[in-house]
VOPAGU-2260 file (C-alpha; in pm, 1 decimal, decimal comma):
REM VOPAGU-2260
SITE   aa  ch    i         X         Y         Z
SITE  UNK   A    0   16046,7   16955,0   12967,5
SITE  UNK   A    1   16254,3   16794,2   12681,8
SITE  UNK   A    2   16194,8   16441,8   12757,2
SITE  UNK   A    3   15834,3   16461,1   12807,0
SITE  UNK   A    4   15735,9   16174,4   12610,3
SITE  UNK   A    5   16081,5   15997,7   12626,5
SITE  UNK   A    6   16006,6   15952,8   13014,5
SITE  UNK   A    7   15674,4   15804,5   12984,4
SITE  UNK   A    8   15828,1   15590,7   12710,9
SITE  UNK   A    9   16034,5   15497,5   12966,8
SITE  UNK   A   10   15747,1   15278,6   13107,2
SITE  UNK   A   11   15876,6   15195,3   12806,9
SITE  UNK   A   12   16146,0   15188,0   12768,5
SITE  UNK   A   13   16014,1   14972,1   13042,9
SITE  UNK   A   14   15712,6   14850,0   13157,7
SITE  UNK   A   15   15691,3   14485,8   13221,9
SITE  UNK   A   16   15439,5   14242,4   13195,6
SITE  UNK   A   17   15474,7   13875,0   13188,7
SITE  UNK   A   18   15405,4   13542,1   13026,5
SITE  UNK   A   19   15361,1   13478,6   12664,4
SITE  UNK   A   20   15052,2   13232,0   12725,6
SITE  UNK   A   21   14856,3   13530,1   12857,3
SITE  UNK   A   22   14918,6   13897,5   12661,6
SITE  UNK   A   23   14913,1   14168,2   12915,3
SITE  UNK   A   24   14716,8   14428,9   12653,7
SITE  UNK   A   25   14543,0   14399,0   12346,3
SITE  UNK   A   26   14306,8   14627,1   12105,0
SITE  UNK   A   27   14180,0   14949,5   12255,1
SITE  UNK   A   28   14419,5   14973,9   12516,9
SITE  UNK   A   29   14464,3   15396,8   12589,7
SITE  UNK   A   30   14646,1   15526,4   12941,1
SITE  UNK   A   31   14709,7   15875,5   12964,8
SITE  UNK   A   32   14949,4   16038,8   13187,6
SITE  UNK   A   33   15004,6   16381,7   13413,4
SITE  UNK   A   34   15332,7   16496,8   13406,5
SITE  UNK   A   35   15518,3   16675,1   13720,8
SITE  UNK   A   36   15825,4   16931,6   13768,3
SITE  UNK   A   37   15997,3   16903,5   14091,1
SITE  UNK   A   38   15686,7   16708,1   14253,6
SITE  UNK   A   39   15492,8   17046,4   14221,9
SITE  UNK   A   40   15428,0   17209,1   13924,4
SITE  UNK   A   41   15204,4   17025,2   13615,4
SITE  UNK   A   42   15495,7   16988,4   13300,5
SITE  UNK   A   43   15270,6   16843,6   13082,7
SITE  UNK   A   44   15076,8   16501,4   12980,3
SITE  UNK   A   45   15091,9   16208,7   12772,1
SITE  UNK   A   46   14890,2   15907,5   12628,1
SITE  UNK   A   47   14963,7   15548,3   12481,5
SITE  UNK   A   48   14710,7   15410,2   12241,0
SITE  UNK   A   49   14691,4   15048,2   12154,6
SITE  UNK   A   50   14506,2   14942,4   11793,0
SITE  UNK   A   51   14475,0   14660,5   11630,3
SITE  UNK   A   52   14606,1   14691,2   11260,6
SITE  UNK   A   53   14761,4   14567,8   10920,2
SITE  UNK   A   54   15068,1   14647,3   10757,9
SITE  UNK   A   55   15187,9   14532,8   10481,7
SITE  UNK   A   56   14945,7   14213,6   10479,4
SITE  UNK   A   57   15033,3   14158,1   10823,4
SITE  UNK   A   58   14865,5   14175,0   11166,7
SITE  UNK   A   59   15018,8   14422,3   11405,7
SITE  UNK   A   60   14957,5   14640,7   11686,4
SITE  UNK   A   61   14958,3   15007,9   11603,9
SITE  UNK   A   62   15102,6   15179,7   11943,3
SITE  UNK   A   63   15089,2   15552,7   11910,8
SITE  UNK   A   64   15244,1   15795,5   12207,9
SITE  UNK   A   65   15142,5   16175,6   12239,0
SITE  UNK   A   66   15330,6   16371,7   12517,5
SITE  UNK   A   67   15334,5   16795,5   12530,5
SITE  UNK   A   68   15397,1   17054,3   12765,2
SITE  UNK   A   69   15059,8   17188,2   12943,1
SITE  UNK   A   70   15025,0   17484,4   13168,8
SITE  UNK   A   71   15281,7   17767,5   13264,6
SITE  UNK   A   72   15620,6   17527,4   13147,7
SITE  UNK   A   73   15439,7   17574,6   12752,7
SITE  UNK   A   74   15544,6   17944,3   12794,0
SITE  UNK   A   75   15866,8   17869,2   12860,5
SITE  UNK   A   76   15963,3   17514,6   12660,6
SITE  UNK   A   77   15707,4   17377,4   12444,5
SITE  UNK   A   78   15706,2   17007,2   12338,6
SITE  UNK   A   79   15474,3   16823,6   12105,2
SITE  UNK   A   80   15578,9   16493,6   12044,0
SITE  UNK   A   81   15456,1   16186,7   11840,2
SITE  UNK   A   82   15591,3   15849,9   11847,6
SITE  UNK   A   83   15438,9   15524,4   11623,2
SITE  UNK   A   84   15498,0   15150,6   11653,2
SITE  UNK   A   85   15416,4   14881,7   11398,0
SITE  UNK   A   86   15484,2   14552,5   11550,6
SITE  UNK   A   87   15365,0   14181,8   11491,0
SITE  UNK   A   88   15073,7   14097,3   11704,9
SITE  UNK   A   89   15284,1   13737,8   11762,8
SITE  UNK   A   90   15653,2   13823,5   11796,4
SITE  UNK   A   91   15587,1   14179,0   11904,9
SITE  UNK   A   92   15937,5   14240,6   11672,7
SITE  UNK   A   93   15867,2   14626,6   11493,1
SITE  UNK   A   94   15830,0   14663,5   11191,6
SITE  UNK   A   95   15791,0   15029,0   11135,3
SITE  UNK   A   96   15888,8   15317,5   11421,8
SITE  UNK   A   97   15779,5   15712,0   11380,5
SITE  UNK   A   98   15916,5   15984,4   11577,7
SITE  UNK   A   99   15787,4   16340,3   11525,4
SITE  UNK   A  100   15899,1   16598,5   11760,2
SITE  UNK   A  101   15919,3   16939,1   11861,5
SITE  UNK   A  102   16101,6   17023,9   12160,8
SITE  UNK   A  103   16157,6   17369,9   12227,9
SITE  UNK   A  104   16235,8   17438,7   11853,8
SITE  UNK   A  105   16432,5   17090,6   11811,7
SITE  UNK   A  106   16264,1   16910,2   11526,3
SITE  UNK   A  107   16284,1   16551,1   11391,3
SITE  UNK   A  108   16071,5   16402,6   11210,2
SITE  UNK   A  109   16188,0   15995,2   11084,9
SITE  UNK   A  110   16065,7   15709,1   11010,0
SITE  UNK   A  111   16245,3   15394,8   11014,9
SITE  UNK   A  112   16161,8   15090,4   10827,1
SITE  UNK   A  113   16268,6   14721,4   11013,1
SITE  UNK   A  114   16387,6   14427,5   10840,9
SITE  UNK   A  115   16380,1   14151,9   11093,5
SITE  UNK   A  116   16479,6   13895,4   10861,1
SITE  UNK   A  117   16788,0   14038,7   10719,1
SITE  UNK   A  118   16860,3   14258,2   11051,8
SITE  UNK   A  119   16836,8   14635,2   10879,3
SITE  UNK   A  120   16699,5   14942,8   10909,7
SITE  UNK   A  121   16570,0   15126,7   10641,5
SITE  UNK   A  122   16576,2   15519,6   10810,2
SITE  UNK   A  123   16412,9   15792,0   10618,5
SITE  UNK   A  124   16499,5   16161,3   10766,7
SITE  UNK   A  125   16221,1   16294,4   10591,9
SITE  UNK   A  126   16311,4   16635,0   10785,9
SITE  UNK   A  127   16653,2   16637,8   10543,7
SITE  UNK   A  128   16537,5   16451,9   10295,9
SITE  UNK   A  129   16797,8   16152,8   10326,2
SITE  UNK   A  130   16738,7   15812,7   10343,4
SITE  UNK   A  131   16994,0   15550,7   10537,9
SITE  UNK   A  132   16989,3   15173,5   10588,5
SITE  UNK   A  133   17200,2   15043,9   10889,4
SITE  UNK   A  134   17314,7   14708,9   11024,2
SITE  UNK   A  135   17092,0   14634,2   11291,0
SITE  UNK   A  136   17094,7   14280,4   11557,5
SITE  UNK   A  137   16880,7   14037,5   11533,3
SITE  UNK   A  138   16537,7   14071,8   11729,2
SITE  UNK   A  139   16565,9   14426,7   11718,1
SITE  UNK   A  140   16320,1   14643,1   11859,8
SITE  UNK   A  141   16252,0   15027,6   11860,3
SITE  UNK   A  142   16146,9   15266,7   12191,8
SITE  UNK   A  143   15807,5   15199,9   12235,0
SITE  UNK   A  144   15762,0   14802,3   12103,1
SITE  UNK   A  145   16100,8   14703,1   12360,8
SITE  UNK   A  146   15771,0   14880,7   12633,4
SITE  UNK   A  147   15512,6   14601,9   12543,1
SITE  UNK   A  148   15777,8   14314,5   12432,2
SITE  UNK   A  149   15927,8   14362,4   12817,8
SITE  UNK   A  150   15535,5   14330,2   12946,8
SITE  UNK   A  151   15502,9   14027,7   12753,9
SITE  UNK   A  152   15821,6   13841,6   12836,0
SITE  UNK   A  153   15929,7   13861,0   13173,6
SITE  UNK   A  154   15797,1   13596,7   13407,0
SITE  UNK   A  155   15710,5   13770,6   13729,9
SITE  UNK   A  156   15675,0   13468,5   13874,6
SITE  UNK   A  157   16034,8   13340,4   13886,3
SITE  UNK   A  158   16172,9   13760,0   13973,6
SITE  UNK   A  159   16436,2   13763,3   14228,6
SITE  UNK   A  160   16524,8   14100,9   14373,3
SITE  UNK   A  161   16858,4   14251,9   14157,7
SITE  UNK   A  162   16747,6   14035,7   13823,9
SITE  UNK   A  163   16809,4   14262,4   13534,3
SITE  UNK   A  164   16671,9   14193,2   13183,4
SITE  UNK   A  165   16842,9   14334,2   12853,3
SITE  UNK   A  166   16696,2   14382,7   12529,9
SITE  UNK   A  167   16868,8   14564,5   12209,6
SITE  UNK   A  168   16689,5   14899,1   12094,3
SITE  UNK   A  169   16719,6   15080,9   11761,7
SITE  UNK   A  170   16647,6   15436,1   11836,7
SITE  UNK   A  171   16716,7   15701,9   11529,6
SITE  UNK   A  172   17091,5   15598,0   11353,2
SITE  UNK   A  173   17196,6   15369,6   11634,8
SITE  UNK   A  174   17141,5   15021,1   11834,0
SITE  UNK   A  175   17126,3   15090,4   12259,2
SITE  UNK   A  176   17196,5   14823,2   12491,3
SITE  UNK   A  177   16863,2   14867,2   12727,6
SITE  UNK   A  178   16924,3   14690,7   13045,6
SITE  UNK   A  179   16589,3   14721,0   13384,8
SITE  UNK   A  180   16670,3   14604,3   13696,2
SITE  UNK   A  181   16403,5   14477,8   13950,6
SITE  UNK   A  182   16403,6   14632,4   14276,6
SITE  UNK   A  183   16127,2   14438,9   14447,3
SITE  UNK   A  184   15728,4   14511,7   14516,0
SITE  UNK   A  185   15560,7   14792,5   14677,5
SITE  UNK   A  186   15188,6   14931,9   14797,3
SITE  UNK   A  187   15188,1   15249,7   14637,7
SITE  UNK   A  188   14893,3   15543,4   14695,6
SITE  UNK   A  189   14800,4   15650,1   14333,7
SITE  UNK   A  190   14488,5   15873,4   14188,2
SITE  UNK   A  191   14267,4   15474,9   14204,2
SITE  UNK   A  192   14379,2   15397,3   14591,7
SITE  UNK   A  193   14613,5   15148,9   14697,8
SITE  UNK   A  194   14808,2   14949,9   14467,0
SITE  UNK   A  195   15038,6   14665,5   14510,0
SITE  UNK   A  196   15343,3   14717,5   14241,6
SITE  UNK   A  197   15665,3   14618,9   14088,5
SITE  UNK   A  198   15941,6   14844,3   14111,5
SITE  UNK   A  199   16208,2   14857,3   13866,3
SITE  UNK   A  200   16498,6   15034,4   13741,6
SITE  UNK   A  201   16560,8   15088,9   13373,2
SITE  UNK   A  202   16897,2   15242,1   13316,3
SITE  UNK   A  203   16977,9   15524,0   13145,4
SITE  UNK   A  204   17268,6   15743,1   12927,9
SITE  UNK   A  205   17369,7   16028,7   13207,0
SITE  UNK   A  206   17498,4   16334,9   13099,7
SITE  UNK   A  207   17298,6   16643,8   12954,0
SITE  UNK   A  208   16974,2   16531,7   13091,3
SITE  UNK   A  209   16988,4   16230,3   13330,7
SITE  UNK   A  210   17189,5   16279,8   13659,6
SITE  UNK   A  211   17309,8   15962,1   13646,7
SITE  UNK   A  212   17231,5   15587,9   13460,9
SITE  UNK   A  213   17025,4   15518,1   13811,4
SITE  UNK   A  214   16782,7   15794,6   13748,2
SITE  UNK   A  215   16483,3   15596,9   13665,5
SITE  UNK   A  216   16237,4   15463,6   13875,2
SITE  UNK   A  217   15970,3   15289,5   13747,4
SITE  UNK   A  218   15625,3   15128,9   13909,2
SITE  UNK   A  219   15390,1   14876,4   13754,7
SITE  UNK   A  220   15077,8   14696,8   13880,3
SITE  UNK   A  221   15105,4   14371,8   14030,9
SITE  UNK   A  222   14839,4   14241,5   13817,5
SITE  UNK   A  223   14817,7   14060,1   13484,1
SITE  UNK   A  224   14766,5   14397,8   13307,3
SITE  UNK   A  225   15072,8   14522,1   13437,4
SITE  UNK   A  226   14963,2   14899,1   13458,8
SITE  UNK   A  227   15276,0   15152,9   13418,6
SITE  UNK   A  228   15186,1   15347,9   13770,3
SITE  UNK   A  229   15456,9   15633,6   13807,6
SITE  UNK   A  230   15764,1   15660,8   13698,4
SITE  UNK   A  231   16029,3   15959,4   13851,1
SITE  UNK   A  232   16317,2   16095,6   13745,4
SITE  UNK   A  233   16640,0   16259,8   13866,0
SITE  UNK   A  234   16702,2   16525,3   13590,6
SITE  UNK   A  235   17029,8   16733,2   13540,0
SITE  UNK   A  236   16813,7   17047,0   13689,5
SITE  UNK   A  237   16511,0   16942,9   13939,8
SITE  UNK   A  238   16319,4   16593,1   13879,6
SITE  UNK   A  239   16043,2   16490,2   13655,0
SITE  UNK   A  240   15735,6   16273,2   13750,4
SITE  UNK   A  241   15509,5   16086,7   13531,7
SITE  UNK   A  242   15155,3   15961,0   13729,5
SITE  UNK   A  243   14891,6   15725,0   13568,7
SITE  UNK   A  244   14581,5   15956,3   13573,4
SITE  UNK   A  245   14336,7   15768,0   13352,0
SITE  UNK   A  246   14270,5   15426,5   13178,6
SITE  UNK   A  247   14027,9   15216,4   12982,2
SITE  UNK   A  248   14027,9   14878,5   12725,5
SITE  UNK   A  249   14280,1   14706,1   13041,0
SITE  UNK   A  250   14272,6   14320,1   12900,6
SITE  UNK   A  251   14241,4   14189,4   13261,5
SITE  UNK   A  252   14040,0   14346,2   13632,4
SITE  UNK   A  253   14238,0   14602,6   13737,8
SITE  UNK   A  254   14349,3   14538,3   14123,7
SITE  UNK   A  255   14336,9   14797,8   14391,5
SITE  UNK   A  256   14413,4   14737,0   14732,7
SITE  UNK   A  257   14241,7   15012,3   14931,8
SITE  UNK   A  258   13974,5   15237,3   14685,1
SITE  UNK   A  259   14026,8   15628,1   14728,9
């Protein structure tokens, strides 16, 4: 389950939230995810931590994302993964970005180093010892701030059906063009009850393990905390599911429909 973590980041990659008067998270903020293979069989889990912090002298958010492999898939492909985001509590731009992986034997383990002034990035490969500084555009963000930037900057109330939203993502040695796509709302049945939630689609690179850049589907809750819900995926062999299975520190009351 390669892309444990990098699915779930896909709510961030992703999630949305909504008007820069009224933050959609703050301090203490923790969800924590079950992952799904092929709608049956538990893949692993995952969790997004939200802290308030300093670095370098100034106030940030400290985001950090856990994802492994739990149950029978371990024996077969085990992932531990940690990602880290330093961003400013005000601009939500990042100013520092960890990944530290294992998946199945594949190791990375960098740290990169944003200069939002003078648009670089300052990567250290700490795994081989080399140290890079690229050209980066300005307002850059890295895979897991672009996540709570999106929730903080789309206006939900002005969302027509087919509006897509693009935002430029530094991600190891090179900048991505992100682009999500709303789909439209949706009552959804989840572990809580009913909820009422956006659906979007953020886009993706196909190839080795998306089937396509439409392989991403992503639900968040209607409300102002703008809960990531599920997200699926259409893998290159069978599909991967991410489900919200627990929560606390939510900024706002959380809505449910119809309680379980």
């Amino acid at each position: 389950m390669k892309k444990t973590l990098l699915i779930v980041l896909a709510f961030g990659t992703i999630q949305m939230a909504f008007s820069q008067q009224e933050s959609a998270f703050g301090d203490g903020e923790w969800f924590k995810f079950r992952m799904s293979y092929s709608n049956w069989l538990k893949a692993g889990e995952a969790t997004l931590t939200v802290k308030d912090s300093k670095l370098n002298n100034k106030d940030v958010y400290h985001v950090v994302g856990k994802g492994k492999t739990t149950g029978m898939i371990k024996w077969f492909f085990k992932v531990k993964d940690r990602y880290e985001s330093y961003f400013d509590k005000n601009t939500l731009l990042p100013y520092r970005f960890i990944r530290d992986i294992d998946e199945g034997g594949h190791t990375k383990d960098i740290e990169i180093d944003f200069d939002q002034k003078n648009n670089k990035a300052h990567v250290n490969d700490k795994k081989h010892n080399k140290k890079t500084v690229w050209n980066t555009k300005p307002n850059i963000q890295d895979m897991v701030s672009t996540y709570y930037y999106l929730r903080n900057n789309i206006d939900v109330s002005t969302l027509k059906i087919g509006d897509e939203f693009k935002i430029d993502m530094f991600f190891d040695e090179e900048t991505y063009g992100f682009k999500l796509q709303y789909l439209g709302e949706e009552t959804i049945s989840t572990n809580f009850g009913k909820i009422e939630a956006l659906k979007f689609r953020p886009y993706v690179m196909a190839g080795r393990v998306f089937k396509e850049e439409e392989s991403l589907t992503l639900w968040v809750s209607k409300d102002k905390n703008k809960v990531p819900l599920r997200i699926k995926a259409d893998l290159a062999v069978g599909s991967l599911r991410a489900d919200l299975e627990a929560f606390k520190g939510l900024k706002h009351p959380f809505q449910i429909v119809v309680e379980n």
